[in-house]
C-alpha positions, 0 to 999 in steps of 0.5 A, a space after each residue: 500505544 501496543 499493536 498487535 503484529 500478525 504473523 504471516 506464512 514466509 514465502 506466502 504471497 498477500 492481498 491486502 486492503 487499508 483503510 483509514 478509520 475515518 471516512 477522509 482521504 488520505 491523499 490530497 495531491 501528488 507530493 501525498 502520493 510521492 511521499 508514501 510510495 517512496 517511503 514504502 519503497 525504501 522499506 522493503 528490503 528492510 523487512 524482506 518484503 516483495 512487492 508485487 502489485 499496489 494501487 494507491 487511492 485518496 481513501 484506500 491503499 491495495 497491495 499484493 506481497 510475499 514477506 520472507 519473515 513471518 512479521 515482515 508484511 505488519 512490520 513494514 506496514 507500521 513503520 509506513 503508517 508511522 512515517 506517512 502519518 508523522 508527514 500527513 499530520 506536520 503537513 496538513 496540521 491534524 493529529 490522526 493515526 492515517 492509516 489506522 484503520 482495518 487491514 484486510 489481509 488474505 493469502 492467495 494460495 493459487 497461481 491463478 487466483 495470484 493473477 487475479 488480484 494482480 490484474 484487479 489491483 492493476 484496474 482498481 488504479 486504472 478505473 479513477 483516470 480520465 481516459 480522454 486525456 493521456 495526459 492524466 495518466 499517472 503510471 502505475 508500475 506493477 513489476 520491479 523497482 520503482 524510481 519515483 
């Protein structure tokens, strides 16, 4: 199957929006979760992608990224729906492309409008945990790498 790569501008930082073409989650416990941010995590030095912020929901995935290439952000996100949908599709017996469905993807041409979507991924994450119990508190690290 052809998918179409879009360019980006190299040193040009991004927001981006996936979702999935049906209306399911995408994410059922935490090892879903591991396994797709550990797998996004490995992938991008290979394609010269920073990482500045991200928030994973069961339905949606935020990220804010610099590419160094003009094809690093789209080919970073096909191996990693590639990979997670190989995982999801084994694990959970389906035969579904996960993520195959819109990518929003906007350049943030503003250090203040940079902040913005920095602090709106970061509460996107923090909007679906249960306050009354720190306990359930997943941590959500937004700067430098992350061990998981």
């Amino acid at each position: 199957m052809r998918t179409n790569t879009r360019i980006h501008i190299s040193g040009q930082t991004y927001f981006l929006k996936l979702t999935g073409k049906s209306c399911g989650a995408r994410f059922f416990d935490a090892a879903c979760y591991r396994v797709f941010l550990t797998r996004l995590l490995n992938c991008l030095n290979s394609f010269q992608v920073k990482l500045h912020a991200y928030s994973l929901r069961p339905r949606e995935i935020y990220l804010l990224a610099t590419p160094s290439s003009p094809t690093g952000i789209s080919n970073l996100l096909n191996l990693i729906n590639q990979a997670y949908s190989e995982y999801f599709n084994e694990r959970f017996s389906r035969a579904i492309n996960v993520w195959g469905g819109s990518t929003l993807s906007s350049p943030v041409l503003e250090n203040r409008f940079y902040l913005n979507c920095q602090k709106y991924i970061e509460r996107i994450a923090l909007r679906d945990l249960d306050i009354d119990d720190p306990a359930s508190r997943i941590p959500v690290p937004t700067n430098g790498p992350v061990t998981v």
